[in-house]
C-alpha positions in Angstrom: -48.9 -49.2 52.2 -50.0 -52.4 53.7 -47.4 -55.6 52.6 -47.6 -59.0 53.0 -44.6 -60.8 55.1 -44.1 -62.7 51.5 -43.3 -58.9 50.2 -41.5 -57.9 52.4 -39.2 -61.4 52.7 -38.8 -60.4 48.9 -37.2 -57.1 49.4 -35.2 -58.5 51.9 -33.7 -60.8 49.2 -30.9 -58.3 48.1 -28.9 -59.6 51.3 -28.5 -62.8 50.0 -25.9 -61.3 47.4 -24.1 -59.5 49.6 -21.1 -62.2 50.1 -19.8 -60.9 46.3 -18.5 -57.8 48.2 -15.6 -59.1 50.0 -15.1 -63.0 49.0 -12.3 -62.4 46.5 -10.3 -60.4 49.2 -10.7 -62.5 52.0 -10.4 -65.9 49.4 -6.8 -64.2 48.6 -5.3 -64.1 52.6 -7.1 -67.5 53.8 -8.5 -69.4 50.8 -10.1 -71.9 51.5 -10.5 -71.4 55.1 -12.7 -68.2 54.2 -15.5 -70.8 53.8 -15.8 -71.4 57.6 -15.7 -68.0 58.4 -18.4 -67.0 56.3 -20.5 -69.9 57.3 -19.8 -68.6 60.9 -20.4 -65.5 60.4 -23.7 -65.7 58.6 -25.6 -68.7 61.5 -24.4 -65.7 64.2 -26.6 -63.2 61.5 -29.5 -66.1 61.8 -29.1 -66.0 65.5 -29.5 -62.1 65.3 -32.8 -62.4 62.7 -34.0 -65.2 65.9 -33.7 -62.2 68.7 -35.0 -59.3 66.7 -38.0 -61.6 65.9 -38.9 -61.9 69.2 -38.2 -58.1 69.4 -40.6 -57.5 66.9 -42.8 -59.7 68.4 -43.2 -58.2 71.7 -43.1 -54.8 70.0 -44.8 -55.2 66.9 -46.0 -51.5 66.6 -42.1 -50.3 66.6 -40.4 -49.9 63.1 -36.5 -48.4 62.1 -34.8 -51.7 62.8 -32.6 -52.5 65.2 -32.0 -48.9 66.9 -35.6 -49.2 67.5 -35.3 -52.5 69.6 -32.4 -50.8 71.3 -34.0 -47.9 72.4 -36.7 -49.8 74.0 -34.8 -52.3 75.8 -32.2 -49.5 77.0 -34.3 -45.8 77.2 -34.7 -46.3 80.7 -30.9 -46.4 81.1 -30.6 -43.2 78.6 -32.5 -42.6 75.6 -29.6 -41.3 74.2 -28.7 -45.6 74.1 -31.0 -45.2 71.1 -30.0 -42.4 69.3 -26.4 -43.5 69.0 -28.0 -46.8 67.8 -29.7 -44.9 64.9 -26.9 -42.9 63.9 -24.5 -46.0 64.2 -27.0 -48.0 62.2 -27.2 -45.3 59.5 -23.6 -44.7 58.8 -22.9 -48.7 58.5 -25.3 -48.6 56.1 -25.3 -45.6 54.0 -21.6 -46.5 52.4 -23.6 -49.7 51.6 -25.0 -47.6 48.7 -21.9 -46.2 47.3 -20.6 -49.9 47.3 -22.7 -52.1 45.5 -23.1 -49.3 42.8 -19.2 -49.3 42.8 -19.8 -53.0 42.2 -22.3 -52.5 39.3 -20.1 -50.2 37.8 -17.5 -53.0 37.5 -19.6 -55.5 36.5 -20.6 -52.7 33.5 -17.3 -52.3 32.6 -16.5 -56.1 32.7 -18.9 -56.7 30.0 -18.6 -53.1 28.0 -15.0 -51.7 28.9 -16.1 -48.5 26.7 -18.4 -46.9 28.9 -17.3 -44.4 30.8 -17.0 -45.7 34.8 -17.8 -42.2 36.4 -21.2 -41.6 33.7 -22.2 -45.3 35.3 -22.0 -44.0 38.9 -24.0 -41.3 38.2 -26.9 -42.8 36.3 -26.9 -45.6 38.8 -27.3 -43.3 41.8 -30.1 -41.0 39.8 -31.7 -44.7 39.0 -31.5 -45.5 42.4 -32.5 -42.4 44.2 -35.0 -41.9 41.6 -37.2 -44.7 42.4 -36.9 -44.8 46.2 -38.7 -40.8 46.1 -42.0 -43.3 44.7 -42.3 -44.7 47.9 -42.4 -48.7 48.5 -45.2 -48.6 46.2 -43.3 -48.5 43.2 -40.3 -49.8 45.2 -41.6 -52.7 46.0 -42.2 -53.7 42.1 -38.9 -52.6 41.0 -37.1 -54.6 44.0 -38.6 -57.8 43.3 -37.5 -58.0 39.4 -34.1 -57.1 40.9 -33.9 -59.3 43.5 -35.5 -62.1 41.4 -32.4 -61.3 39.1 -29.9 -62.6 42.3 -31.5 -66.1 42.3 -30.5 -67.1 39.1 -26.7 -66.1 39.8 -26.9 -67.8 42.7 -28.7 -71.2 41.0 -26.2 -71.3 38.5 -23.0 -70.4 40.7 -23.9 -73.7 43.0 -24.5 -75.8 39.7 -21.5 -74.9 38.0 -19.7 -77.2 40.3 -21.9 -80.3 38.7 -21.7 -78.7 35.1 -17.7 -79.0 34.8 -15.1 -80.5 36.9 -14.4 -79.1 39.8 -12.1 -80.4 43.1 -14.4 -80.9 46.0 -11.9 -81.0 48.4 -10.2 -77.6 47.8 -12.9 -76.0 49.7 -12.2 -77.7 52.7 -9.4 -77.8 54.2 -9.0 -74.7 57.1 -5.4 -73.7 56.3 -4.6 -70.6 57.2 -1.5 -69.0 55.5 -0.4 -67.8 58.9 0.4 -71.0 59.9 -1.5 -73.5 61.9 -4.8 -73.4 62.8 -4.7 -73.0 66.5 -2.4 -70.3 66.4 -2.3 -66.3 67.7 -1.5 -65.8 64.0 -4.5 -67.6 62.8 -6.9 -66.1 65.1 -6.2 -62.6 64.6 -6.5 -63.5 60.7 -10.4 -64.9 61.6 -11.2 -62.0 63.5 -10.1 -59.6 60.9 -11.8 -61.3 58.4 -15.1 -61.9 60.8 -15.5 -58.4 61.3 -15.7 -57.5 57.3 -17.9 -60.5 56.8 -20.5 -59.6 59.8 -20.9 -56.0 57.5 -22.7 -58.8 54.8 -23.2 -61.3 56.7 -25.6 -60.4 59.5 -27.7 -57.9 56.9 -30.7 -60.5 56.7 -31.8 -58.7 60.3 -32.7 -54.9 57.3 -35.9 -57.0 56.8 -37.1 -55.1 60.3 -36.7 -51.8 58.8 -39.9 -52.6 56.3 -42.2 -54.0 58.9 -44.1 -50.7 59.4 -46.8 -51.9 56.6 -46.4 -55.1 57.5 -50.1 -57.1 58.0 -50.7 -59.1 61.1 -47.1 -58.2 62.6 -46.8 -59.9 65.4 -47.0 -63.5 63.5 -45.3 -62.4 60.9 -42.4 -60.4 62.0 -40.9 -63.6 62.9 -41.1 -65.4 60.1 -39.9 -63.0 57.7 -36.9 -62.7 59.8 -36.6 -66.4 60.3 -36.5 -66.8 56.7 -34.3 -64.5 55.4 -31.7 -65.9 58.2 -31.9 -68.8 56.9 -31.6 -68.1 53.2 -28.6 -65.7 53.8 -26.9 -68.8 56.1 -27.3 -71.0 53.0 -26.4 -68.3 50.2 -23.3 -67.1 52.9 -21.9 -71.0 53.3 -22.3 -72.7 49.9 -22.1 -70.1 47.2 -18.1 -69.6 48.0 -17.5 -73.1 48.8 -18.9 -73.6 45.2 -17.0 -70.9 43.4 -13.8 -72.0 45.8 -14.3 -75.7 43.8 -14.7 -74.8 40.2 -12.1 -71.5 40.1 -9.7 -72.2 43.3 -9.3 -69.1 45.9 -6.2 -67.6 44.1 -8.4 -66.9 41.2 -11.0 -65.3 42.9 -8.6 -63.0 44.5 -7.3 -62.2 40.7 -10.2 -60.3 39.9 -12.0 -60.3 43.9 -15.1 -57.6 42.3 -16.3 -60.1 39.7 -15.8 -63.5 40.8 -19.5 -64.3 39.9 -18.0 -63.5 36.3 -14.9 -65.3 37.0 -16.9 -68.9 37.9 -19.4 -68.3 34.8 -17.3 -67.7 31.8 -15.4 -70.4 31.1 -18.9 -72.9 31.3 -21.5 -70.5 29.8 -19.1 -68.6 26.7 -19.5 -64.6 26.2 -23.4 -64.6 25.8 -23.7 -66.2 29.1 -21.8 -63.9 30.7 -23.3 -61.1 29.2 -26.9 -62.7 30.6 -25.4 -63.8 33.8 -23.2 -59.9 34.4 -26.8 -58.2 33.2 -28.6 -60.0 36.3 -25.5 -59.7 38.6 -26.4 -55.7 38.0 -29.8 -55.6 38.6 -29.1 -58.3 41.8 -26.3 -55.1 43.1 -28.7 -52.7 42.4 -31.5 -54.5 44.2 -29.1 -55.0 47.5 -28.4 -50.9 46.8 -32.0 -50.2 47.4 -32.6 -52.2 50.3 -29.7 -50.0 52.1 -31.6 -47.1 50.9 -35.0 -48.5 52.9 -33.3 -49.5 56.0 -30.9 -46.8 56.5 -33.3 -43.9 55.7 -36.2 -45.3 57.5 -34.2 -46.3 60.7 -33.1 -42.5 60.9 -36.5 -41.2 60.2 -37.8 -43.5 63.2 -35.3 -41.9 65.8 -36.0 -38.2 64.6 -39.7 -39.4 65.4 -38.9 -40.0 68.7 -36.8 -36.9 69.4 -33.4 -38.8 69.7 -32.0 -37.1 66.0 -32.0 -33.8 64.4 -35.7 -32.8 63.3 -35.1 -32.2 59.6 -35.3 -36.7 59.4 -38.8 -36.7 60.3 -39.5 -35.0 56.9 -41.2 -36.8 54.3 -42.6 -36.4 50.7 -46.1 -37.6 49.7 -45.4 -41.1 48.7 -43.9 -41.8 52.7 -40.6 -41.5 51.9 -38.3 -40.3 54.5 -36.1 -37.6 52.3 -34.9 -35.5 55.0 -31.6 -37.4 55.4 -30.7 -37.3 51.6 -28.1 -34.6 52.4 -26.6 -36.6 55.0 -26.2 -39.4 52.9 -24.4 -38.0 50.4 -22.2 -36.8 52.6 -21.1 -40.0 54.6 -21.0 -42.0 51.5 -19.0 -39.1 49.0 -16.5 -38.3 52.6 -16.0 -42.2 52.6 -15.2 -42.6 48.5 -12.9 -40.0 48.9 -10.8 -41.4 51.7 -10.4 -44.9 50.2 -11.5 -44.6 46.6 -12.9 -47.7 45.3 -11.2 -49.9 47.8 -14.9 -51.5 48.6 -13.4 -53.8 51.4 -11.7 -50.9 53.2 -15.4 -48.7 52.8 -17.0 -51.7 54.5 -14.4 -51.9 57.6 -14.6 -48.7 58.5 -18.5 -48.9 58.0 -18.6 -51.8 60.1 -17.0 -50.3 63.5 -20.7 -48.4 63.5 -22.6 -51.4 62.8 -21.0 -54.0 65.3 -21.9 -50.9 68.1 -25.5 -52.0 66.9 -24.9 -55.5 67.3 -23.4 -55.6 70.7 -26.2 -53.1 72.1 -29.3 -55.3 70.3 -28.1 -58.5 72.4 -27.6 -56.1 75.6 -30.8 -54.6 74.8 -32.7 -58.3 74.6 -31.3 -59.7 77.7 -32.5 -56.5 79.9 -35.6 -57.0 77.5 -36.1 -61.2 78.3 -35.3 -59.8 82.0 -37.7 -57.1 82.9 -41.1 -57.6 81.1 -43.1 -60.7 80.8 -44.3 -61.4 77.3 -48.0 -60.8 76.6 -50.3 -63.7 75.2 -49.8 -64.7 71.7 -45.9 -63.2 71.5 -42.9 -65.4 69.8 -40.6 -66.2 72.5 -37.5 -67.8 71.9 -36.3 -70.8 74.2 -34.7 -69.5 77.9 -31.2 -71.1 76.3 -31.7 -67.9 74.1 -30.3 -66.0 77.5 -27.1 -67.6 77.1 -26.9 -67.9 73.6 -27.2 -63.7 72.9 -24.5 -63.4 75.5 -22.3 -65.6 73.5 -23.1 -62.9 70.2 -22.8 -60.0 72.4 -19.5 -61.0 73.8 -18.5 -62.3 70.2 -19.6 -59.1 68.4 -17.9 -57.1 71.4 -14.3 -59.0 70.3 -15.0 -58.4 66.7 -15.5 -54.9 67.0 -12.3 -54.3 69.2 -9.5 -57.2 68.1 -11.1 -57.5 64.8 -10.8 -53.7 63.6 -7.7 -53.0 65.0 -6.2 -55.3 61.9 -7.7 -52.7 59.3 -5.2 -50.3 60.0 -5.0 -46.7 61.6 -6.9 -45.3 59.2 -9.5 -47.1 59.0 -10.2 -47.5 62.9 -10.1 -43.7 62.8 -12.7 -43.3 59.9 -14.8 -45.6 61.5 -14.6 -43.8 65.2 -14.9 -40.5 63.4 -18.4 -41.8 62.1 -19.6 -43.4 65.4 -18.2 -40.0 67.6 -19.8 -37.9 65.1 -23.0 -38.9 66.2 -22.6 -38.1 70.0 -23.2 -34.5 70.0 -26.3 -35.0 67.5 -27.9 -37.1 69.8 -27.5 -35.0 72.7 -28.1 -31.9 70.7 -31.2 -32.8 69.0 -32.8 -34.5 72.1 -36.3 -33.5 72.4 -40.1 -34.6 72.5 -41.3 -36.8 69.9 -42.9 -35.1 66.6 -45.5 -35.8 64.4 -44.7 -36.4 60.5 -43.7 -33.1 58.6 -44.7 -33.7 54.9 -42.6 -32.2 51.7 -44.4 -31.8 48.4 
């Protein structure tokens, strides 16, 4: 299916929501503070959108996403560079499903504490799964209602600060409750809390996992990416400064799963919140799909090229990659039933597999920039880009080392457990590339 780059910026609007899933938390151990670190966090995600659109535009017949970009800036090294990129990529992103339907299910029971929480699950998944097997046909159509639904959350959570009173200042002073801010104490606290937030924070760059369809690419690729960089830096900076004014961080760490509720019912009454908790859904279960997309398609890609078992180059009739259904289900049940519905713990240990990804994409670029001389008509990014995707990779390499290590044993060992996994898949299922085997 052919898309416009307005379609696919669209689908790539379920990102921009992603700051619900661990802004309570993190409001709760630095407040206020939590404001610069998400603001941080997201301009180094706009950086990453910058590089993969020059990526794209150099390789605009590529699709998967990142792992794709990896593999060709780092095959002639090993191509096995790639595969673990794939496999990396896929288990980040896969618990991203089982989370923001964890995250509907608590917005359902927020608003209707009768219905049963497990039933919720279930029919959310089915939902889900259900009308990804239509291919982006239908997806498409579905998404965009859904992630329509996140702007007016999002509208209303920056204008509730100008409905009611609220204390400007409160979002910005950078106290750390470790003590002061140039402090060991204080640093390790940022780099805990950097590393969660990259999980939500960088996930503008899933817009390259849809440009397969995507007309004219070469033009566009970038400015899709561009884009959704920049709406995800805005979304990522103001909406907690905004709830941080109206509620205060201690109260968004009360209830840290619904603090979109938390800011709206005290302005808007219980019909409100109803209307605001039903979009909030639909906005959850849009982000849900998109991990779907990018996490099935950037599997599908590798198996394509030999670098991942053959039963991921299966797909149905519509186009859609089913073969790694199984594995999904898998990852994301094995994760749920270590940590339960501890979403912030979920997303650390999912993160040690995608902040692999993001030091390799910037390692990958530079040999990229390096070796080939762009062809007429590609998007190249200013030579202080050079020195700039050092900066990420050495800041992405610090996040994924210092930063997990203050998640606790466990979940450094879930999350090395997911990357090592994927070791002897890659060099087990290395093999020439395949053409597309179809599924009825």
């Amino acid at each position: 299916m052919a898309l416009s780059w307005r379609r696919v910026f669209v689908l790539s609007l379920g990102s921009a929501l992603l700051v619900n899933v661990s802004l309570g938390p993190m409001a709760g151990e630095i407040g206020a503070a939590s404001v610069l670190v998400w603001g941080c966090s997201a301009f180094i995600g706009l950086v990453q959108c910058l590089v993969l659109g020059e990526l794209g535009s150099r390789y605009p017949d590529l699709s998967g996403g990142p792992p794709a970009y990896v593999h060709a800036g780092l095959s002639h090294v090993s191509p096995l560079w790639g595969g673990m990129a794939a496999w990396a990529y896929w288990t980040a992103w896969i618990p991203g499903v089982a989370v923001h339907v964890l995250l509907a299910a608590t917005y359902v029971n927020a608003l209707w504490p009768d219905v049963d929480r497990p039933l919720i699950v279930a029919a959310l998944l089915a939902l889900l799964y259900g009308v990804n097997y239509f291919g982006l046909g239908v997806t498409f159509w579905t998404s965009s209602v859904m992630a329509a639904c996140c702007i007016g959350p999002l509208v209303l959570i920056l204008a509730v600060p100008l409905l009611r009173h609220a204390d400007p200042g409160a979002a910005f002073p950078v106290v750390f409750s470790a003590g002061q801010v140039a402090s060991l104490p204080s640093f390790l606290i940022v780099t805990k809390w950097m590393f969660v937030a990259a999980w939500s924070a960088y996930a503008a760059e899933m817009a390259t996992t849809l440009i397969s369809g995507l007309r004219g690419r070469r033009r566009a690729i970038p400015k899709v990416l561009g884009l959704a960089g920049v709406v995800t830096l805005a979304s990522f900076t103001l909406v907690p400064a905004a709830l941080i004014m109206n509620v205060g961080a201690s109260t968004l760490a009360a209830e840290p799963y619904i603090v979109f509720l938390t800011a709206t019912r005290g302005l808007f009454g219980a019909a409100g919140t109803t209307v605001v908790g039903v979009m909030l859904i639909a906005a959850l279960l849009s982000s849900a799909q998109l991990f779907i997309i990018s996490s099935s398609r950037a599997l599908y890609e590798m198996s394509r090229k030999g670098l991942m078992p053959r039963v991921l180059t299966r797909v149905n009739r519509y186009d859609v990659p089913v073969g790694s259904v199984g594995w999904d289900a898998a990852v994301t049940l094995a994760l749920v039933g270590i940590f339960g519905d501890n979403v912030v713990n979920i997303v650390a240990a999912a993160n040690v597999s995608y902040l692999l990804v993001f030091v390799l994409l910037p390692a990958a670029y530079l040999v990229v920039r390096r070796r080939e001389t762009p062809s007429p008509g590609v998007w190249v990014l200013p030579p202080f880009m050079t020195a700039v995707a050092c900066g990420v990779l050495l800041i992405n390499a610090l996040l994924l080392i210092v930063g997990a290590l203050q998640w606790g044993a466990v979940v450094v060992a879930v999350g090395l457990l997911l990357v090592a996994a994927g070791i002897p898949v890659c060099i087990f299922s290395r093999r020439a590339p395949v053409v597309i085997a179809r599924v009825s």
